[in-house]
C-alpha positions, -999 to +999 in steps of 0.1 A: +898-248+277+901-213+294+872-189+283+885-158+264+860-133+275+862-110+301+854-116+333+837-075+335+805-089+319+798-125+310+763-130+306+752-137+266+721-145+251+711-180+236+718-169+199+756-155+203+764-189+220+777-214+191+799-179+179+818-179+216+825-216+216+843-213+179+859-179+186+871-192+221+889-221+200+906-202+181+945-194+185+938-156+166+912-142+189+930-126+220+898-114+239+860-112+237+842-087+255+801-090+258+786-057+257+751-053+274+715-068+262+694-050+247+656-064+249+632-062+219+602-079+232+580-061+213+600-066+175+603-102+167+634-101+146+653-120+119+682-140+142+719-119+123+750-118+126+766-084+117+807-078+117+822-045+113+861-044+115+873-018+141+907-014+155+917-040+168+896-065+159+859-068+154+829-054+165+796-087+164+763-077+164+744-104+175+707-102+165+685-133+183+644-131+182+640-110+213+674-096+220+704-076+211+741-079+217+771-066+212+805-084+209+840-076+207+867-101+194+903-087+199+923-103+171+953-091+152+940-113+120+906-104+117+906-116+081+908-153+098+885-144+120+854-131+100+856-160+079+848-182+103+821-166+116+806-162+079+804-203+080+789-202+119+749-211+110+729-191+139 
């Protein structure tokens, strides 16, 4: 299967992993560009999943227990799209 996101930044962390696999699967999603890691070491956090619909697709924010990241699916259904991710368990 070829891989969806862009080749500018491809690094993700360990939480966001299980949402690539189902968004690169799926016909609607055009692109997915991984925005940079932000560390928490210090703030244990509750592992999220935020969407916000922005032009053009959707903006992710991936929340694991140390980490930060952003993620943007390019899909011209991003109804489709957001319900999937509502039935991804983290």
């Amino acid at each position: 299967m070829k891989s969806k996101t862009t080749k500018n930044h491809t690094t993700y962390i360990k939480t966001a992993e299980k949402l690539l696999k189902e968004l690169n699967k799926m016909s609607e999603v055009e692109k997915i560009s991984l925005g940079f890691i932000k560390r928490t070491p210090n703030k244990k956090g509750k592992v999220g999943l935020k969407v916000k619909e922005i032009s053009g697709g959707l903006h992710l924010k991936v929340r694991g227990n140390t980490s930060i990241q952003d993620i943007y699916v390019y899909t011209k259904d991003t109804e489709i799209v957001s319900k999937v991710l509502e039935n991804i368990n983290l």
